[in-house]
DOVEXSE-150356 format. One record per atom (N, C-alpha, C, O, CB): x negated, y negated, z. Coordinates in steps of 0.2 Angstrom, whole numbers, plus 5000, padded with zeros to 4 digits. Each point is the difference from the previous one (the first is absolute). Glycine has a CB too. Layout:
// residues N
XYZ ...
//
This chain:
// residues 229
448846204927 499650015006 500050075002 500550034999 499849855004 499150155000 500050075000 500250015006 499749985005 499450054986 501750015011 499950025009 499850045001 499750044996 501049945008 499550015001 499650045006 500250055002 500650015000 499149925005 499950124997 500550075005 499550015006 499449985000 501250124989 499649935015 499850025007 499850075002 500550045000 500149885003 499050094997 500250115000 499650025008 499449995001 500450074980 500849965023 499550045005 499750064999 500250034995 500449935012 498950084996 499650054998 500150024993 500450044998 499749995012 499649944987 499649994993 499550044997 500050014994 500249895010 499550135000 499550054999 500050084996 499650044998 500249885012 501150084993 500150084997 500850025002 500349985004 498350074999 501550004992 500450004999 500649964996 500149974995 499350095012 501249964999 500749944995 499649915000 500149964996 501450115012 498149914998 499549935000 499650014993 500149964996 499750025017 500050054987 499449994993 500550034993 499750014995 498850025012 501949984993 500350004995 500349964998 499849974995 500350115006 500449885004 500449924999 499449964999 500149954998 501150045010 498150024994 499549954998 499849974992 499949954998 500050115012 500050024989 499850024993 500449964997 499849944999 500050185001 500949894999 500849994996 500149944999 500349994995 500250095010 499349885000 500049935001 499749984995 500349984995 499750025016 499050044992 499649974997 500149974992 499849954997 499650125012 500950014988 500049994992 500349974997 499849984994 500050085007 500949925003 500449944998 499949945001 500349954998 500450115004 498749935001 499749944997 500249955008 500049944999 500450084984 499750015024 500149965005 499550015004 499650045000 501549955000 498949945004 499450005004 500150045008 500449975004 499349914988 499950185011 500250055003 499449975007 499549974999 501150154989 499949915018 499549975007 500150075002 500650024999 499649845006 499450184997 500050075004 499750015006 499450005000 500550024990 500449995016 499749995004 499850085002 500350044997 500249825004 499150175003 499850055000 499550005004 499849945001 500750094990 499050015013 499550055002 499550004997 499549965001 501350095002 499449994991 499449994994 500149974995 500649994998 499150105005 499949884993 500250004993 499950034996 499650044999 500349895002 500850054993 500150044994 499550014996 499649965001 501450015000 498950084994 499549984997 500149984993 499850034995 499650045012 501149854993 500249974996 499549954998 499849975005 501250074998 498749944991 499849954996 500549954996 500150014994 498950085006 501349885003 500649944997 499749945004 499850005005 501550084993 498949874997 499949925001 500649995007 499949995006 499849974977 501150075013 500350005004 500250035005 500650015001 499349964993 499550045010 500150065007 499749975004 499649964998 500350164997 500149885010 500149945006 499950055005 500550015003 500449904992 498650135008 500250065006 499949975007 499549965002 500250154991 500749915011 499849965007 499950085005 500450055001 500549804998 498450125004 499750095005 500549965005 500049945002 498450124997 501949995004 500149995007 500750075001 500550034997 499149815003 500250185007 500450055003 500549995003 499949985006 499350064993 501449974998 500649995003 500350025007 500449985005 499750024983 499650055011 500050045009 499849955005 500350005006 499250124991 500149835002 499849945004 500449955000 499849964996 499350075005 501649975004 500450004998 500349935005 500549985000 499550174995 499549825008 500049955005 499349944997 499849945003 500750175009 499249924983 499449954996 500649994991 499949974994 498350125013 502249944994 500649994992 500249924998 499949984994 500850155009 499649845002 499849915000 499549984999 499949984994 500750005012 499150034999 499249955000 499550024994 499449975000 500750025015 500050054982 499650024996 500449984991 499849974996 499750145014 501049924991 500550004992 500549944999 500349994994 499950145007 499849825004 500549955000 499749944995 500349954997 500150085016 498849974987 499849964998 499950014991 500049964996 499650015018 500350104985 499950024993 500750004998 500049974995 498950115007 501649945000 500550034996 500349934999 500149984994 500150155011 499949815000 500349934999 499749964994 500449964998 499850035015 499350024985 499549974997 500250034992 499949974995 499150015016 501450114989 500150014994 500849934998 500249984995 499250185005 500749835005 500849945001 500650034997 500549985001 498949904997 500550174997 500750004995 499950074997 499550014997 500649854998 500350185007 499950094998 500750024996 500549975002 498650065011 501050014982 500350034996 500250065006 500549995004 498849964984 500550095011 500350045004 499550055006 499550024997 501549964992 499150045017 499450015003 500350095003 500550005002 499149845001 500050204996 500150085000 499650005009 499449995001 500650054983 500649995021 499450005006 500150094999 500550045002 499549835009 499750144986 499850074997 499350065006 500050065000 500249864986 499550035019 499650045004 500450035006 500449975004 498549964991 500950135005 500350055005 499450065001 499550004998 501849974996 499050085012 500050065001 500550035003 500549985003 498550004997 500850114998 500650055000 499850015008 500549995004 499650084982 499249945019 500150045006 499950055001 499550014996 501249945006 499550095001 499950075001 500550035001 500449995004 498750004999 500950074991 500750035000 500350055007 499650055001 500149944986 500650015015 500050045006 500650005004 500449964997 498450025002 501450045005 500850035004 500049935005 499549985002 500550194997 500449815002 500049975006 499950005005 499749965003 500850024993 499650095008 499750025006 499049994999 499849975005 501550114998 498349934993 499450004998 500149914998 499749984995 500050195000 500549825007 499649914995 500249965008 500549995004 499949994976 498849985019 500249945005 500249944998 499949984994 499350075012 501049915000 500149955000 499649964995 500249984994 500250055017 498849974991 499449984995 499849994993 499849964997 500250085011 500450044991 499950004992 500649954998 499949954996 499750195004 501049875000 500449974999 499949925000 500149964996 500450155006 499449895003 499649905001 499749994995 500149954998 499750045013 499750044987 499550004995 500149994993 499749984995 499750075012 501449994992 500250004993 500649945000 500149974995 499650185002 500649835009 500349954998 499849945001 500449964998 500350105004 498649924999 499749955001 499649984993 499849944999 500150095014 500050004983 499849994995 500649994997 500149944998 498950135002 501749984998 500450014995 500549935001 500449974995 499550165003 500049865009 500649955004 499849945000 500249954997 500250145010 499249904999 499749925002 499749974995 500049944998 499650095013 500050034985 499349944996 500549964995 500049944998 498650165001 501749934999 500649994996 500349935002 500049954997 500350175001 500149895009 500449955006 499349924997 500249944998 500550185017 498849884985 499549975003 499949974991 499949945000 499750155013 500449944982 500149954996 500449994998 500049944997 499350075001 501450035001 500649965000 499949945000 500049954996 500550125008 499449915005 500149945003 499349914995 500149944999 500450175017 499049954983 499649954994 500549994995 500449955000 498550105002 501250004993 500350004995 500649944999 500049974995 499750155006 500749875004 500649965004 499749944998 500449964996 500150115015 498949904990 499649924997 499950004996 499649964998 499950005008 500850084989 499549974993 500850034993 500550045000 497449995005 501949934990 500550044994 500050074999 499750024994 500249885000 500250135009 500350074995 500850054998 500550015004 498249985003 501150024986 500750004997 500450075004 500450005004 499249954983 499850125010 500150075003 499750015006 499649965001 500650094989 500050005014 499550045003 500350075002 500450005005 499149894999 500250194992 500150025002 499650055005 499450005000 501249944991 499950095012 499550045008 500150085000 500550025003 499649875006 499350154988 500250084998 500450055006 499650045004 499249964988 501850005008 500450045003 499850074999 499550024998 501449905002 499650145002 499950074998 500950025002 500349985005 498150034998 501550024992 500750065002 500150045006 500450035003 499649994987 499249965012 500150035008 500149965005 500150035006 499450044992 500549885000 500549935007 500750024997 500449955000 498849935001 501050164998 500950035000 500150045001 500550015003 499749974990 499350085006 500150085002 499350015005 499549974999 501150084987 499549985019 499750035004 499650055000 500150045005 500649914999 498850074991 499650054998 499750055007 499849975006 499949934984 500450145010 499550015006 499449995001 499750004994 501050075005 498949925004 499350015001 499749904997 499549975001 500450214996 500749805000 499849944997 500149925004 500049944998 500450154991 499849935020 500149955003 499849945001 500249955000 500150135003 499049944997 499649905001 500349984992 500049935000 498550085009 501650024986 500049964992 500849995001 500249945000 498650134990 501649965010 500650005002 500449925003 500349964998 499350175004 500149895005 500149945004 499649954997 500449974996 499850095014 499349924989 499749954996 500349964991 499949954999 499150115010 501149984989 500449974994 500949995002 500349994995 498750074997 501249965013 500649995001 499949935002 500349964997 500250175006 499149845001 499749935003 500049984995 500349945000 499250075008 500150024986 499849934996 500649974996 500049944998 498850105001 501850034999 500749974998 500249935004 500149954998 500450185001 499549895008 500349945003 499449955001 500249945003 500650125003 498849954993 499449945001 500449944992 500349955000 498150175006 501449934989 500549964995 500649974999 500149954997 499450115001 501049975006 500749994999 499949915005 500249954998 500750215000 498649855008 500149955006 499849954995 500449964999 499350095013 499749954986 499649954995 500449954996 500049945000 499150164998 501349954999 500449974995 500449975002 500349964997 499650124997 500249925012 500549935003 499749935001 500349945001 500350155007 498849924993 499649955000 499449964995 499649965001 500750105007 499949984985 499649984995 500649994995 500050044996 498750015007 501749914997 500549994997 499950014990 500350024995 500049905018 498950054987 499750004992 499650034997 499750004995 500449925005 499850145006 499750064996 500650065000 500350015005 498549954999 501250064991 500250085000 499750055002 499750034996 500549944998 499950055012 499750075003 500350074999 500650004997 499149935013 500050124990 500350074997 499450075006 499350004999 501149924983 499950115022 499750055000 500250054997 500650025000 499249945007 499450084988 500250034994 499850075001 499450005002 500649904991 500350175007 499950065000 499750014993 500450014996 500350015013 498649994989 499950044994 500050054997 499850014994 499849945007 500750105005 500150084998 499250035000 499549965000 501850024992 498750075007 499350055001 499549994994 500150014994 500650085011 498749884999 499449974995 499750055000 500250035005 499649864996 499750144996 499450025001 499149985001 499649994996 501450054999 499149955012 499449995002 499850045006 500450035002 499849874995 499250115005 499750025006 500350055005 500050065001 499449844998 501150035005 500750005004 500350064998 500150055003 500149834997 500050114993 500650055001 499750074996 500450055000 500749865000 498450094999 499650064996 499950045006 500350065001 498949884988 500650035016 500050045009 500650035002 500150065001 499249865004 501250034996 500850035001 500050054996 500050055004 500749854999 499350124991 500250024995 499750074998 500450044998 499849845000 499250135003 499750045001 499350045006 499750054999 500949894991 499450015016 499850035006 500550025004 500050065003 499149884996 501450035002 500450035006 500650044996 500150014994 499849885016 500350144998 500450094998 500849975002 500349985004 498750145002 501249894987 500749974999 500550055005 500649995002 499149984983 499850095015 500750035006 499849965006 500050045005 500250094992 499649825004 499749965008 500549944995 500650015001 497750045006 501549924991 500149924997 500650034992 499950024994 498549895010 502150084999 500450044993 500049954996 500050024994 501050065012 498949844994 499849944995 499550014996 500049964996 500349975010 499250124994 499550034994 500450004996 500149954995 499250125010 501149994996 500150054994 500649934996 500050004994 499950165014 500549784996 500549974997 499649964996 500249974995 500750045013 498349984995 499649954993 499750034995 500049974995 499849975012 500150104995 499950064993 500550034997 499950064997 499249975008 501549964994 500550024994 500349934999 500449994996 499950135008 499349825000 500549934996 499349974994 499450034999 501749925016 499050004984 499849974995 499449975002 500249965004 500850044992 498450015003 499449975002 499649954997 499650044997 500550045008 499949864993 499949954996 499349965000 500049975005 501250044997 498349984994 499449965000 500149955003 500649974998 499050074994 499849915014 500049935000 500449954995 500449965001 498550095004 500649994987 500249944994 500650015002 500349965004 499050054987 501150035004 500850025000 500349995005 500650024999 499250064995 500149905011 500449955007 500049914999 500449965001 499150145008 499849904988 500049935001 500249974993 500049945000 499250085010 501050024983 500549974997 500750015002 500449974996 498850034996 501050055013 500850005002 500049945004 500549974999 499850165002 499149855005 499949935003 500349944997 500449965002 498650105001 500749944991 499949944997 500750014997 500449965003 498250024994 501750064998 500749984996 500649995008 500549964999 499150134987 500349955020 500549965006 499749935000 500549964999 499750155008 499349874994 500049935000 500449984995 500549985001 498450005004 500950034989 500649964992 500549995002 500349964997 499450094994 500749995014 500850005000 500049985007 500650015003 499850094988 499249875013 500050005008 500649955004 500350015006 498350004993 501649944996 500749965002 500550055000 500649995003 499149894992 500350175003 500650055002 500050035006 500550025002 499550014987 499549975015 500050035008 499849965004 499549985000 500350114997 500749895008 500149965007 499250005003 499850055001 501749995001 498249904999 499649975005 500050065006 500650005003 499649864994 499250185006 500250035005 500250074999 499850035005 500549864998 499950144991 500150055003 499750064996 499849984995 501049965010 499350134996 499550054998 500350034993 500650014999 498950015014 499950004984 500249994992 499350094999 499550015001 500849794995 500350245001 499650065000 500049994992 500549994997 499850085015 498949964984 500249984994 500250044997 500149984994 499449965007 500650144999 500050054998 501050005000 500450054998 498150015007 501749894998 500650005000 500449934994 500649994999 499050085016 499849904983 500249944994 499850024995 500149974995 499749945011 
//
C-alpha cells in the first residue's frame, strides 16, 4: 500500500524539496500551500489554502486531511523568518504575525492530526530557538514555541512520534537576504552564516529522510538538530 506524507509549505524551498523526495520514492505526497507547485505527479495531491488564516485552519483542513485517515509521516514545514531587527525597533505586531503562523497554525492542526493515524510528525525548528540571534527575535521566540508546542503534543499523542527538527542553514531566499543584505557589523549572525555550512533544500531533505530511518532512537517530544547526528 503506497503512504502517505503531509508537507506544509510545499511550494518552495525545504517544502518542495521533501515534496520532490517523496514524490520519487514512489509515496503519495499532500502539499498544502498558497500556491501550487509546479509538479505534474499522479501522486501529488495540493491543497490551496493560507495558513495565516489561522481561525478558517479547522473548518477548512479538518475535513481534507481526516479523509487522508492514515499518514506516514507529516512535515509541518510552513513558516516565516519576520523582520530582522533590534528589539527596541519591533512591535508587538510583527512579532504576533510571525508567531501565529510558526506557532498556532501548527497548535491548530496538531489538534486535527490527534483524530486520525499518524506514525511521524515532524515540525521545522531552528538553532535559533536556542541561541538568541540578534535582530532575529519574532523567529527566535516562535521556534522556541514550536519546541514546546511539540514536547506538549507528545504527551498527548502517545502513537505518534514527534520531533522538533533544526535543519541547519539551507539555501533559500530567507537566508540569501540575511546573508547577503544586512551588515554583519549590525547583525554579527551574518557573518556566523557565512563561514558555517550552507546546504541545498535537496541535501536537507535526504538528511530529513535518513533521521527518520533511525527516528526510534530519539524520545517523542524533543528537539533533534541534524547537523549534530
Amino acid at each position: 500500500m503506497t503512504k502517505n506524507i503531509l508537507i506544509t509549505g510545499c511550494s518552495s524551498g525545504l517544502g518542495l524539496a521533501l515534496t520532490n523526495f517523496y514524490l520519487e520514492k514512489g509515496f503519495k505526497v499532500y502539499g498544502i500551500s498558497r500556491k501550487k507547485p509546479e509538479i505534474q505527479n499522479a501522486n501529488f495531491t495540493h491543497i490551496s489554502f493560507d495558513l495565516s488564516q489561522i481561525s478558517k485552519i479547522k473548518e477548512v483542513l479538518s475535513p481534507i486531511i481526516q479523509d487522508i485517515s492514515r499518514i506516514e509521516t507529516v512535515f509541518l514545514n510552513a513558516g516565516m523568518l519576520g523582520k530582522i531587527k533590534i528589539l527596541e525597533e519591533l512591535s508587538v505586531n510583527e512579532i504576533q504575525e510571525v508567531y501565529e503562523l510558526n506557532v498556532y497554525a501548527n497548535k491548530e492542526l496538531l489538534d486535527i492530526l490527534k483524530n486520525i493515524k499518524v506514525k511521524n510528525i515532524l515540525a521545522t525548528s531552528s538553532g535559533a530557538s536556542k541561541t538568541g540571534y540578534k535582530g532575529w527575535a519574532s523567529y527566535s521566540l516562535s521556534k522556541a514555541g514550536v519546541n514546546m508546542l511539540i514536547n506538549l503534543y507528545s504527551n498527548e499523542m502517545p502513537n505518534t512520534k514527534l520531533l522538533a527538527v533544526a535543519p541547519g542553514v539551507i539555501k533559500t531566499p530567507m537566508t540569501d537576504y540575511i546573508r547577503f543584505e544586512l551588515d554583519e557589523n549590525i547583525f554579527p549572525s551574518v557573518k556566523k552564516l557565512n563561514e558555517g555550512l550552507v546546504q541545498t533544500p535537496e541535501e536537507t531533505a535526504v538528511k530529513i529522510d535518513n533521521l527518520i530511518n533511525k527516528i526510534d532512537k530519539f524520545e517523542s517530544g524533543s528537539y533533534v538538530d541534524i547537523r549534530n547526528i
